[in-house]
C-alpha positions in Angstrom: 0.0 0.0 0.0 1.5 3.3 -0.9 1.3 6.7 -0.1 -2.3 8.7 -0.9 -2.4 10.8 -4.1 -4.2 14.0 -4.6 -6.6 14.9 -7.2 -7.7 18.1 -7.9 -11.3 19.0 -8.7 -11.7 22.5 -10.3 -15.2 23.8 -11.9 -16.1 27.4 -13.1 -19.6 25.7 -11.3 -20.2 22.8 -8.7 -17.4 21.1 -9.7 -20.3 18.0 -9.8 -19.7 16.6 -13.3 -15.7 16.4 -12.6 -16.2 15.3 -9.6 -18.2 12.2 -11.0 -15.8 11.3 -13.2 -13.2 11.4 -10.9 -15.1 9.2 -8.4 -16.3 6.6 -11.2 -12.2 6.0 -12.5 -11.0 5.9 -8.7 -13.8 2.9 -7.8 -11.8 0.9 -10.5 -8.8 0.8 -8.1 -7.8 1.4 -4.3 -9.5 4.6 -3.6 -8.5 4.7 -0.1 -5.0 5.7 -2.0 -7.0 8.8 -3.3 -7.5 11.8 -1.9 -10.1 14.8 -3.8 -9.8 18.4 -3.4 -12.7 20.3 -4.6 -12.2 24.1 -6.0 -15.5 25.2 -7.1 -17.3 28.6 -8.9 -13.4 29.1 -10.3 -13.5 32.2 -12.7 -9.9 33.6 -12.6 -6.7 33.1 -14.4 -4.9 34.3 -10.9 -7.5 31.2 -8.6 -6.4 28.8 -11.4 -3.0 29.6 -11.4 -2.5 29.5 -7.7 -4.9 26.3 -8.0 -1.5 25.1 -10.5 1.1 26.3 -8.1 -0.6 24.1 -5.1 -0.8 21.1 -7.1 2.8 21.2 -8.5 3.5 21.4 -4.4 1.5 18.2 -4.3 2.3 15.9 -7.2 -1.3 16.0 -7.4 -3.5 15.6 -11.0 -5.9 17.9 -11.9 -9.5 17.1 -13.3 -11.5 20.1 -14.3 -15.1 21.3 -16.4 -14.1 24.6 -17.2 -16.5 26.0 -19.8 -14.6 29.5 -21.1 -11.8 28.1 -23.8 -9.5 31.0 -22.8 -9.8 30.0 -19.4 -9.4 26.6 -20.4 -6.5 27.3 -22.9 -4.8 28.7 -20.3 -4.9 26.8 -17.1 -3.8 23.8 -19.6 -1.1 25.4 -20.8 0.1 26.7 -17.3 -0.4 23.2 -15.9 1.7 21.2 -18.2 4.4 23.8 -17.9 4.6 22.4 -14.1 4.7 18.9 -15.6 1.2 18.4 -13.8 -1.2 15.8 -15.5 -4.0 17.9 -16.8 -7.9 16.1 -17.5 -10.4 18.5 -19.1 -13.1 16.7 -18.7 -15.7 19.2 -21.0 -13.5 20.8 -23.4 -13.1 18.0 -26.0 -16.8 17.2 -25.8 -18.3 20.9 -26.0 -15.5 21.3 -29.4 -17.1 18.1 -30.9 -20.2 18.8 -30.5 -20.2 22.3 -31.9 -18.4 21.2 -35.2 -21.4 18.3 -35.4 -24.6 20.8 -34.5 -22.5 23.6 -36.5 -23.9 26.3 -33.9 -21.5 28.0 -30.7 -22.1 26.8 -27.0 -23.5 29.4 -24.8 -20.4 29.5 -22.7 -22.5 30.2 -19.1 -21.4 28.0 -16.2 -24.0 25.5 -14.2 -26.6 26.1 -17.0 -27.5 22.6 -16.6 -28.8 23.5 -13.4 -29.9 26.7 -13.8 -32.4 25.3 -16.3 -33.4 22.4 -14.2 -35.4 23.9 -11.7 -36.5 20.2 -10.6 -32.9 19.6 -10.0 -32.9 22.1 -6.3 -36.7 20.1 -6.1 -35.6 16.8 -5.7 -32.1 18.0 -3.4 -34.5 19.2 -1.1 -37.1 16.3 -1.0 -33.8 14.2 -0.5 -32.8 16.1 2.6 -36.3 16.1 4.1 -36.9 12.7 3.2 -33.5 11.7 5.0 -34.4 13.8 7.7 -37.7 12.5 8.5 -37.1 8.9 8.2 -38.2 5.7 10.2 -39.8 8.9 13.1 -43.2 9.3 14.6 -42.4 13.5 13.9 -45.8 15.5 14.0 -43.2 18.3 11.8 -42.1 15.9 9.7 -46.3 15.1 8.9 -47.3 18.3 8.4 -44.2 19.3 6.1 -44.5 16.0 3.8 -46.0 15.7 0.6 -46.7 11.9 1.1 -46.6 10.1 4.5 -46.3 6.0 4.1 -47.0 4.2 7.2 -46.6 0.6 7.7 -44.7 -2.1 10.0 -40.9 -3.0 9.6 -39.6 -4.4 6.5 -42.4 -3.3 4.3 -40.5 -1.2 2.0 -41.0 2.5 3.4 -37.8 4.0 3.5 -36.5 2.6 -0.2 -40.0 3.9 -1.4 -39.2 7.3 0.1 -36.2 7.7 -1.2 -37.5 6.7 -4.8 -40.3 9.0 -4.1 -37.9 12.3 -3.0 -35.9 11.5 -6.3 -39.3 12.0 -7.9 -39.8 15.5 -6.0 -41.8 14.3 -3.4 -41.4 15.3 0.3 -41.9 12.0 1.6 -41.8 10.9 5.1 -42.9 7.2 7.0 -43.9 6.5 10.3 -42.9 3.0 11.8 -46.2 1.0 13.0 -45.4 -0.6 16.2 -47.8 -1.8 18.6 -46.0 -1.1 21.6 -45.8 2.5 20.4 -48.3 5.0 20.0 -48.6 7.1 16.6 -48.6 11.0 16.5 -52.2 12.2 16.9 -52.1 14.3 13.3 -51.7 10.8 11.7 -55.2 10.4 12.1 -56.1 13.5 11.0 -54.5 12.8 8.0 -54.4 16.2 6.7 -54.5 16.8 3.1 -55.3 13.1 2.7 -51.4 12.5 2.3 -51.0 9.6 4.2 -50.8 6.2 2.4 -50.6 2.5 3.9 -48.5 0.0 3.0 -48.9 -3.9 3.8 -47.2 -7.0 2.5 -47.6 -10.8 3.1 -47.0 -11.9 5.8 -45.2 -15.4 4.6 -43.1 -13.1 2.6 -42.4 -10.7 5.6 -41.5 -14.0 7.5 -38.7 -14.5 5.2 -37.6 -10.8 4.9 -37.3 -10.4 8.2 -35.4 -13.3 8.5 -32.7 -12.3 6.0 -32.1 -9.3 7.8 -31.5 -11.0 11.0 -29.1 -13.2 8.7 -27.3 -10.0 7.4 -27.3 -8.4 11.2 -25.7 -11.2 12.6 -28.4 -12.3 15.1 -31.1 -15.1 16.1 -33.3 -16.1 13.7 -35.1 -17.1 16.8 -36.3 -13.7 17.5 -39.5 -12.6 17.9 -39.2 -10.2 15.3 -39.1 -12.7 12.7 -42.2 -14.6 14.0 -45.4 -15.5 12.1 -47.1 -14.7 15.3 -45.6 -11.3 16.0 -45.9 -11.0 12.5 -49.4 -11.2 12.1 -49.9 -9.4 15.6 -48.0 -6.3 14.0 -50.2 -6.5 11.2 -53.3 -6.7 12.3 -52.5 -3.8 14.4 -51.5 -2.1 11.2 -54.3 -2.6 9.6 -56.8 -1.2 12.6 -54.4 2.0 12.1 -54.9 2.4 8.8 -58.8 1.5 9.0 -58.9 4.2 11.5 -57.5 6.8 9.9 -59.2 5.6 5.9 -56.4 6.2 4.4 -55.9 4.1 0.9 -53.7 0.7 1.4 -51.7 -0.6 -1.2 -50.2 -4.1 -1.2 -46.2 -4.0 -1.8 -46.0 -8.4 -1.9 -44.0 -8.9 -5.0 -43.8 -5.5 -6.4 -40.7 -3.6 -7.5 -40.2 -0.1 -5.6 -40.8 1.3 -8.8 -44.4 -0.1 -9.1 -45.4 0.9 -5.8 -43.9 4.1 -6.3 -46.3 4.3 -9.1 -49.4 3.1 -7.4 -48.5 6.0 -4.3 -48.3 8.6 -6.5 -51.8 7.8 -8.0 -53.2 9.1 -4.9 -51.5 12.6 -4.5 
């Protein structure tokens, strides 16, 4: 094992597209050997030329979307004077593609994003949907686009996640019968929360292979038919309670109950 190198990340924007590229070559080989330094919203010749000065103290490469080609021209040219092992990462694509469409590039920084409004949408479903996972938060209710409620192992959190990449603000309560449920739940305000329920053969077996993967009993009581169906049933009195719409997640992909969800918000 030898010693960490350094690669350098530099962007005229988030530095996001580099940084992908970088990260997708490095899981090819030991990447505890690699180390990333991130310059982002670069715009100078004087940043990228102290940017050249740090990595020639470093031995480190340098991987960078800059989209001005005088900029670009430039903080190549400086590089490689310093011997430094320079990756432009959007230059060669942006020339190719203007010789095939025959028309110039816009030359403005993070357009992609810009444009993309649904892009800052789905980073802050993500947050919230991270935030207000697996918790029995009155907030995190009133906040959510979607709440999913169901017992352990029935899918909630994956579908969440699915669901914030979506857009959605989506939160899930653990039902637990032990453990009492926020009072809004069964308000269920702006009739946004859904139920989920599953088989209970094929929780069995679920439940078991997480045991399996945790290292403990498959003796517990967790992974009983009889808790099993005790948890369910007591799901099922929640969900009568509240009316909320059910959906069935036995054998279906994330995608498809993703779908299904979204049919009723």
């Amino acid at each position: 094992m030898g010693d960490k190198k350094t690669v350098y990340v530099v962007s005229d924007s988030l530095g996001e597209t580099a940084n992908s590229v970088v990260d997708a070559a490095a899981s090819q080989f030991d990447t505890d050997r690699i180390e990333t330094v991130k310059f982002s919203h670069v715009k100078t010749v004087r940043e990228l030329k102290n940017i050249v000065l740090k990595a020639a103290d470093k031995d480190a490469m340098i991987v960078y979307t800059l989209i001005n080609p005088e900029l670009r021209k430039e903080f190549y040219t400086f590089g490689r004077e310093r011997d430094i092992i320079m990756i432009d990462v959007m230059g060669p694509i942006m020339e190719k593609m203007e010789n095939l469409l025959n028309s110039k590039p816009v030359l403005q920084p993070g357009i992609r994003h810009q444009l993309d409004q649904n892009y800052f949408k789905r980073v802050e479903a993500m947050e919230f949907t991270v935030k207000y996972d697996d918790r029995n938060d009155k907030k995190g209710i009133e906040l959510a686009d979607v709440v999913l409620i169901g017992v352990s192992r029935t899918s909630k959190t994956p579908l969440c996640i699915y669901l914030s990449y979506r857009g959605h603000k989506a939160a899930n309560i653990p039902l637990v019968p032990e453990v009492d449920v926020p009072k809004l739940l069964y308000e269920n305000p702006e009739n946004k929360v859904i139920g989920l329920t599953i088989d209970p053969l094929l929780l069995n077996e679920i439940r078991l292979e997480r045991l399996k993967a945790l290292g403990l009993s498959q003796d517990s009581q967790y992974a009983s038919i009889k808790r099993i169906n005790e948890e369910l049933d007591y799901a099922d009195q929640i969900m009568k309670k509240i009316g909320c719409p059910v959906i069935n997640v036995t054998n279906k992909s994330i995608e498809e109950s993703a779908n299904e969800v979204q049919e009723y918000f």
